[in-house]
C-alpha positions in Angstrom: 129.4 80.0 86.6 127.8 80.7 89.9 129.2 79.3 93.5 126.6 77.2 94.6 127.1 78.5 98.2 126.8 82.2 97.4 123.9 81.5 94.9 121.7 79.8 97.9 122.8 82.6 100.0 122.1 85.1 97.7 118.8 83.6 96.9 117.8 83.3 101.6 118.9 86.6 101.8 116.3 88.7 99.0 113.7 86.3 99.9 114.0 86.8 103.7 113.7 90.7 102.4 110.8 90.3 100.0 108.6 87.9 103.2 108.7 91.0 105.1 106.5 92.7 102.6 105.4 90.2 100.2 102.5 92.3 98.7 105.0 95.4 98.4 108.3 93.6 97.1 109.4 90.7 94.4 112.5 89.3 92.6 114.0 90.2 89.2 116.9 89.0 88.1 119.5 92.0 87.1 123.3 92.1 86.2 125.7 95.1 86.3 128.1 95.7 83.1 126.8 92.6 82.2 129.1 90.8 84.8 127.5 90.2 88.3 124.8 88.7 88.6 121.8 90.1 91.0 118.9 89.7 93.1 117.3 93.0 93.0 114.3 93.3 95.8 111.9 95.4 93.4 108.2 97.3 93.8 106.0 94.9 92.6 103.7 97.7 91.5 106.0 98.7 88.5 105.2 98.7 85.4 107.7 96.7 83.7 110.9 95.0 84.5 113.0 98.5 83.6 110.7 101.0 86.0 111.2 97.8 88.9 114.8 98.3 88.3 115.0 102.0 88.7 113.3 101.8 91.6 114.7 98.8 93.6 115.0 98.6 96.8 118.1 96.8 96.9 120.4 94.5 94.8 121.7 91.4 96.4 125.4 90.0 94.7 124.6 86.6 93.8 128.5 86.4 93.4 129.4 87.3 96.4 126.2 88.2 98.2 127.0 92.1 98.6 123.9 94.2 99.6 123.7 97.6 98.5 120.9 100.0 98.1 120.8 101.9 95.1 122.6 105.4 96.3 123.3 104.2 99.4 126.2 101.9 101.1 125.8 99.6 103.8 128.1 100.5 106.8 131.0 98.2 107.6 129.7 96.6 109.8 126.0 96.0 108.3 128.0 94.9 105.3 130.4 92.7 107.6 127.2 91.1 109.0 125.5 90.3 105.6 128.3 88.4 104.3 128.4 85.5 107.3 128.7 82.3 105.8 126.3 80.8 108.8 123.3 82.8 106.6 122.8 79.9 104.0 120.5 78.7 107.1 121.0 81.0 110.2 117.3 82.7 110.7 119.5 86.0 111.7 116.9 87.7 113.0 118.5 90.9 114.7 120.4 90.9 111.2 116.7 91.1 109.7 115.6 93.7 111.6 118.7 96.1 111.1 118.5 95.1 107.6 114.6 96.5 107.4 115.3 99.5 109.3 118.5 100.3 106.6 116.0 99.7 103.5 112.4 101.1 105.4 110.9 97.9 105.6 108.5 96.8 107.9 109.7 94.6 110.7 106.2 91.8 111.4 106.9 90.0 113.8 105.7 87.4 113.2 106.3 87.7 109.8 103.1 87.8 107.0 101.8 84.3 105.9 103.7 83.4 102.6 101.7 84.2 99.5 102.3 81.6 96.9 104.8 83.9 95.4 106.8 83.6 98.6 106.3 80.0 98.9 107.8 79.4 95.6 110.6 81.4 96.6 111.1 79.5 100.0 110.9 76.2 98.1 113.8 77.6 95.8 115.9 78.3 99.0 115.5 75.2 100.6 116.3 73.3 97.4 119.0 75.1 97.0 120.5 74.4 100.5 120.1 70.9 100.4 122.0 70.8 97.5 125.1 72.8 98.8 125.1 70.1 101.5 125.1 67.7 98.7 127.8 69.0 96.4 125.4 69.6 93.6 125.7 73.0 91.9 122.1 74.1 91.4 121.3 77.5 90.2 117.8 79.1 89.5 117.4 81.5 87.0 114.4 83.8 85.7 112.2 82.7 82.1 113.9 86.0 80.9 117.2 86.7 81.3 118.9 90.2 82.1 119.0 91.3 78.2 115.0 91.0 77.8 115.5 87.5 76.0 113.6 84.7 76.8 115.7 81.5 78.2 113.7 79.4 75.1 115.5 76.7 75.5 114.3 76.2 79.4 110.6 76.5 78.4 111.1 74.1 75.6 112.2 71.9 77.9 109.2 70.8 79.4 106.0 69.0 77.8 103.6 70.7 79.4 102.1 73.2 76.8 101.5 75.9 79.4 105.2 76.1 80.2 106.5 75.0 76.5 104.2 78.1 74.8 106.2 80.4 76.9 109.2 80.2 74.4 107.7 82.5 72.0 108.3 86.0 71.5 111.9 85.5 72.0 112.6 88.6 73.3 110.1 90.8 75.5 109.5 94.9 76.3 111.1 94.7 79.1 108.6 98.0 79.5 106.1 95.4 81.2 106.4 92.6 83.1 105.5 89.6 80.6 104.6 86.0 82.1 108.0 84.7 81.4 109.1 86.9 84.4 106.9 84.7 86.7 108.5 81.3 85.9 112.3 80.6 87.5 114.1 77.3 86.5 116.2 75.0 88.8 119.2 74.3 86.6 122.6 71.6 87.7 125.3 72.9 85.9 125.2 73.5 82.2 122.6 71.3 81.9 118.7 71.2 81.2 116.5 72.6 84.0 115.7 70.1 86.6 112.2 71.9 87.5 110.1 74.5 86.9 108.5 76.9 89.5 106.3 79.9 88.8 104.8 82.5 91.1 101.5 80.9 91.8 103.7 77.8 93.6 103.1 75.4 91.1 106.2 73.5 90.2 106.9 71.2 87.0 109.7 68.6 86.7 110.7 67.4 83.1 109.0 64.7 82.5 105.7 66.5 83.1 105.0 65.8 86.7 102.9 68.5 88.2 103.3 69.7 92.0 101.2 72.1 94.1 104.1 73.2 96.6 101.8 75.2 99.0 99.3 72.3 99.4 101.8 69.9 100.0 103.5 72.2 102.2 100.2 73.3 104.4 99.8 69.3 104.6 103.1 69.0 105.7 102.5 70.9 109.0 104.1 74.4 107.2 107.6 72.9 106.3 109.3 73.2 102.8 111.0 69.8 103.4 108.7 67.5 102.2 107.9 69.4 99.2 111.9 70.0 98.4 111.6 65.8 99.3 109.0 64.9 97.2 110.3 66.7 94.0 114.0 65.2 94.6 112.2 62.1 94.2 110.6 62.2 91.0 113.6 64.0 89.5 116.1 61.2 90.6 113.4 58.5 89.7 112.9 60.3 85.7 116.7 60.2 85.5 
């Protein structure tokens, strides 16, 4: 079971990372020894899952919210840096900007508009603090999991055929990227998957309810509040 405080952390952290070159960099979820549980900030050019991992860019401890490039240790102090509680919402920026000179990032300022990748990982984030602040213990996880096997039971979830026909093959060539990599699930406890969100920023709740994050973001003045708002309130209403 994950901390819900390290996982939101984790999650702000590798998506401030990935918005500094959004049409470079992605997600993918990754484990070590099949124990700890990662963020690793990988090309999104690769050709599969496997090649994104050989080649990542960094992996961020979703346990503990360790950085560490592949090869490479942060210094002390870096590392000291990256482990501040205050990051669950502290923009950080001088943290950011060491942070993209240690991995060869670019350093926008301001930063690129969000793609609708990026959107859906800021709207993962914010849902993700509110609910630390809540006491709930949300996690979001990737359609496949670390093993190349597709989390069936997530995609089966949901009545929406697009989502539901993801649950076949269950298991994938993790030698390319299938579309079961572009769908994460928000998930309270052991429990069935609250919501849906896949890399074009559309979001699903489970009883079929269909939300276009980035429009209701854009209309919203460019704040992930009201979408993070508007989907707490049709999954507490279809409870």
């Amino acid at each position: 079971m994950l901390t819900p405080f390290l996982e939101a952390r984790a999650w702000r952290i590798a998506t401030q990372l990935v918005r500094r070159a959004p049409n470079r960099l992605t997600l993918l979820e990754s484990a070590f020894n099949g124990h700890y549980i990662f963020h690793s900030v990988v090309p999104r050019d690769a050709t599969g899952p496997l090649e994104a991992y050989r080649n990542r860019l960094v992996d961020v401890n979703r346990h503990g919210t360790m950085l560490d490039k592949p090869g490479h240790s942060l210094s002390p102090a870096l590392d000291s840096e990256a482990r501040q509680a205050t990051l669950l919402f502290d923009p950080a920026p001088q943290l950011y900007r060491k942070l993209s000179a240690e991995f060869a990032l670019p350093d926008p300022r301001p930063l690129p508009r969000s793609t609708p990748e990026v959107l859906s990982f800021r709207f993962i984030v914010a849902w993700l603090q509110i609910h630390v602040a809540l006491g709930c213990s949300y996690a979001c996880w990737q359609g496949v999991d670390t093993d190349g096997s597709v989390r069936v039971r997530f995609f089966e979830a949901f009545p929406v055929p697009e989502i539901a026909n993801l649950s076949t093959p269950q298991n994938v060539d993790m030698n390319r990227w299938h579309p079961q990599y572009r769908t994460w699930f928000l998930v309270e406890g052991d429990g069935p998957p609250a919501a849906c969100i896949d890399s074009k920023g559309v979001l699903h709740t489970l009883d079929g309810t269909r939300f276009d994050i980035g429009a209701i973001y854009r209309e919203a003045g460019r704040s992930m509040w009201p979408p993070v708002a508007a989907v707490r309130g049709q999954v507490e209403h279809s409870d």
